[in-house]
C-alpha positions as CSV (number, residue, x, y, z in Angstrom):
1,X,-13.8,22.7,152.5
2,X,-16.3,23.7,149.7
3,X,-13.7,26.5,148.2
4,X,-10.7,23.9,148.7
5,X,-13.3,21.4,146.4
6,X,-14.5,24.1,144.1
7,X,-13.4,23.5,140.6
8,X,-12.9,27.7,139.8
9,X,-11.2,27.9,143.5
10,X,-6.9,28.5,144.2
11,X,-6.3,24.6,144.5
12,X,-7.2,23.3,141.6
13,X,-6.1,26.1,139.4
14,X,-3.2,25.9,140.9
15,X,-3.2,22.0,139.8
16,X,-4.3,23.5,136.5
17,X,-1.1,25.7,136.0
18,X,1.6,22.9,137.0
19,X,-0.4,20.4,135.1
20,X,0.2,23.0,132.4
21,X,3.6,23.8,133.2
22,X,4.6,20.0,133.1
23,X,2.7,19.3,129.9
24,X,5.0,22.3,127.8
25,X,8.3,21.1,129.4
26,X,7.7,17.5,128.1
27,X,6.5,19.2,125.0
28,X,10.1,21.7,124.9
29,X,11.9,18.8,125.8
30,X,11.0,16.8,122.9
31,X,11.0,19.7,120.8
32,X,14.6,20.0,121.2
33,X,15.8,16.5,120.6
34,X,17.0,17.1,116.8
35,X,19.3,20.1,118.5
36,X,18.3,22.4,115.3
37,X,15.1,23.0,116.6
38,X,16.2,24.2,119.8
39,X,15.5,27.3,119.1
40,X,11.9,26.8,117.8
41,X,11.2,25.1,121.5
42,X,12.8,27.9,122.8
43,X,10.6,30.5,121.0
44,X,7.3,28.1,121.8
45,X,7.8,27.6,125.0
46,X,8.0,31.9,125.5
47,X,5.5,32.1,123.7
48,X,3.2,29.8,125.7
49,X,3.9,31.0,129.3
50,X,4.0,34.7,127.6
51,X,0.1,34.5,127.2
52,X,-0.4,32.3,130.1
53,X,0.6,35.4,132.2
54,X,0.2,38.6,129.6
55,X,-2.8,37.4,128.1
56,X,-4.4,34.5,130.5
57,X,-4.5,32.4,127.8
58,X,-4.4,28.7,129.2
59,X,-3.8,26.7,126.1
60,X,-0.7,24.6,125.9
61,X,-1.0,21.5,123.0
62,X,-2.1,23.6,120.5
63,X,-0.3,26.9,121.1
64,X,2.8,25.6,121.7
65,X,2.7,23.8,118.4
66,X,1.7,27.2,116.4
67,X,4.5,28.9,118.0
68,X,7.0,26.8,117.1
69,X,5.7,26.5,113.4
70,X,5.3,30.5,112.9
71,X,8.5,31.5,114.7
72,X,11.0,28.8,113.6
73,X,12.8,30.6,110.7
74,X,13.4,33.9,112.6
75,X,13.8,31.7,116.8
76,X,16.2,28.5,114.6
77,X,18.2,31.9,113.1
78,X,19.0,33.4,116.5
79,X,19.8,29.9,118.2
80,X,22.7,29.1,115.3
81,X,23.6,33.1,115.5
82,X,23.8,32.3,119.4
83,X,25.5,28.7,119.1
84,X,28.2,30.2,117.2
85,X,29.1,33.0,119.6
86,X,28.9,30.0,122.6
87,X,31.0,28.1,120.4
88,X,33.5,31.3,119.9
89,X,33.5,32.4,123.4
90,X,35.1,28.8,124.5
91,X,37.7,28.8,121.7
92,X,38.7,32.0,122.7
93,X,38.9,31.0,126.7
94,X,41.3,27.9,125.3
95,X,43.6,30.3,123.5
96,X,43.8,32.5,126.2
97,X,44.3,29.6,128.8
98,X,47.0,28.1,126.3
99,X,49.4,31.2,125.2
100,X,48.3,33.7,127.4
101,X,49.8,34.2,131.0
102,X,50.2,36.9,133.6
103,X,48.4,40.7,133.5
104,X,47.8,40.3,129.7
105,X,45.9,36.8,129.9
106,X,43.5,38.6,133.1
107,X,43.1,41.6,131.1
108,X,41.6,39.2,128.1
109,X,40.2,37.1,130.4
110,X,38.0,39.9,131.9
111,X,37.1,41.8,128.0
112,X,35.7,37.5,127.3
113,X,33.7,38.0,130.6
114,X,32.3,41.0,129.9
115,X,31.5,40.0,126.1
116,X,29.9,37.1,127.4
117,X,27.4,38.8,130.1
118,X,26.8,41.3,126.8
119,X,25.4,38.4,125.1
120,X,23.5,36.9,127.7
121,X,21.6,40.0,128.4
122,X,21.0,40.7,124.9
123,X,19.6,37.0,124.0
124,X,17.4,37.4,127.6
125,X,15.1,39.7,125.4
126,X,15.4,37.9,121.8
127,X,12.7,35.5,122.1
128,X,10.3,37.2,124.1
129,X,10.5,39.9,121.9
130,X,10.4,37.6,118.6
131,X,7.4,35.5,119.7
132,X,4.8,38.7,120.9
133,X,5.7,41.2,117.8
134,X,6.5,41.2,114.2
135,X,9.9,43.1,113.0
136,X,12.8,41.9,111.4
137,X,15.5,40.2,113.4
138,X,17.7,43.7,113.2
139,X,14.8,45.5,114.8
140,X,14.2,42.9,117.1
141,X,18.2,42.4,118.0
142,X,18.0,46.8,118.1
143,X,15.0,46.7,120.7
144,X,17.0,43.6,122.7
145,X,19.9,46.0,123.2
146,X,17.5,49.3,124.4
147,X,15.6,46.7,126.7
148,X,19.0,45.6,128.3
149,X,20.3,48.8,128.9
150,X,17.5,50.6,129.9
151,X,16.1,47.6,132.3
152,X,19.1,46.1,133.9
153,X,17.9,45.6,137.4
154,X,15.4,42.9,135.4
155,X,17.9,42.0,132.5
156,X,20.0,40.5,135.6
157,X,17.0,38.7,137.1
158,X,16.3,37.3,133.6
159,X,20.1,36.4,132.7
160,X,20.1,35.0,136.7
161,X,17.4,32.6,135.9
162,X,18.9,31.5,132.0
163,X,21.5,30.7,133.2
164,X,20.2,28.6,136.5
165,X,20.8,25.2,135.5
166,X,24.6,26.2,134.1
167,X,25.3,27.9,137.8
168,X,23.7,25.3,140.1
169,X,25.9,22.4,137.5
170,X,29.5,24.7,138.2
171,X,28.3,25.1,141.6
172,X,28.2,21.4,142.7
173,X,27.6,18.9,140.1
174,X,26.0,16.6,142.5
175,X,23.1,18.9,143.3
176,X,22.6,19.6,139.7
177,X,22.3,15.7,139.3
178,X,20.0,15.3,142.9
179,X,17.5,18.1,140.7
180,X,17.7,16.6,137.3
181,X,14.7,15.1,137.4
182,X,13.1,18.2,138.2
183,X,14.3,20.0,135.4
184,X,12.9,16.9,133.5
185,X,9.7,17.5,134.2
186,X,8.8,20.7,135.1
187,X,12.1,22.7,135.5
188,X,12.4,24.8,132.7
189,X,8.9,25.6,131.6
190,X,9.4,26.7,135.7
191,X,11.7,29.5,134.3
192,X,9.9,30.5,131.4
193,X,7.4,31.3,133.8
194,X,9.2,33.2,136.0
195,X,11.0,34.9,133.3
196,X,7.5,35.7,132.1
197,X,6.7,37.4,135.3
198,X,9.4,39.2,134.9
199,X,8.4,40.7,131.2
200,X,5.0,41.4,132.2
201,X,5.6,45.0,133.2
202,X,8.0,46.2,130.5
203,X,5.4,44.4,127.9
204,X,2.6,46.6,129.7
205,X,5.0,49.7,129.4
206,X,5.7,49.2,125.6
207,X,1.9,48.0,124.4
208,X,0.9,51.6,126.7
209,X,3.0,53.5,124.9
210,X,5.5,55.0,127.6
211,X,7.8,56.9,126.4
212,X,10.8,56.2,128.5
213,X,10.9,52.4,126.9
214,X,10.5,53.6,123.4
215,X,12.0,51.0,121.0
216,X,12.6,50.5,116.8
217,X,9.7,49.5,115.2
């Protein structure tokens, strides 16, 4: 009973972390209401559950807040660059869907699908990358595609969960709707911890110096 009641003991840091957890997606949330800034909530909300596991660093007000402020050029850049492709990637489906038919429209079908997934895996290592080191957005985009390649069994993990909410909404519409309110309040600082997790190796690897995931500097 004492260690369930101590302060320093697993329950109530484990309180601590979804108190935390709820606090940054209210925080991301409202970060993202003027749509422009979605990538600044983006990059802040990385960066927040990046120290929480990297670095065991607990803040949340305050961190979250310098994140978004230092990284929103360079995170507001890669959302519009990434908004854009989204935004091509439909119009294309349309055309095809519209004056394509037959073996020609699957072919084009599948080269859309597989320049999609290339983009997705790419953008699952843009913001963790631009929030934890300074290079230019080439170097940054540069050490997104070595990442990708070189760890795809966890590039699919992370594109698996960025893409959760989309996949559980095609999936049944209804059950996305039954676990709205969970993404409401704690669902996708959830992921950013997870994704987190995820990173925590290869962010080891690189700050060690291994060779074998070498990237521009």
């Amino acid at each position: 009973m004492k260690s369930i009641l101590d302060l320093d003991g697993t329950f109530f840091q484990f309180l601590s972390r979804v108190g935390d957890l709820i606090l940054v997606n209210v925080l991301f949330l409202l970060c993202c209401l003027p749509v422009v800034t979605i990538g600044a909530a983006q990059a802040a909300l990385t960066k927040v559950t990046q120290d929480y596991i990297l670095d065991n660093d607990r803040g949340v007000w305050k961190p979250f807040l310098k994140a978004f402020r230092q990284n929103f050029k360079q995170a507001t850049a890669v959302w519009l660059a990434e908004a854009v492709i989204l935004v091509s990637l439909v119009c294309d489906f349309l055309l095809i869907k519209t004056y394509f038919t037959g073996t020609l429209a699957t072919v084009m079908y599948v080269l859309l699908a597989a320049l999609a997934i290339l983009v997705c895996c790419v953008s699952a290592y843009m913001l963790p990358l631009l929030v934890r080191y300074e290079n230019t957005l080439r170097q940054h985009l540069g050490n997104a595609v070595v990442l990708a390649v070189i760890k795809l069994p966890r590039t699919v993990g992370l594109v698996a969960l960025d893409l959760m909410p989309l996949l559980i909404a095609l999936l049944s519409l209804s059950v996305f709707t039954q676990t709205l309110i969970f993404w409401l309040i704690v669902g996708f600082a959830f992921v950013a911890y997870l994704r987190a997790n995820l990173l925590r190796p290869v962010f080891r690897e690189l700050e060690e110096g291994n060779d074998s995931v070498t990237v521009f500097r």
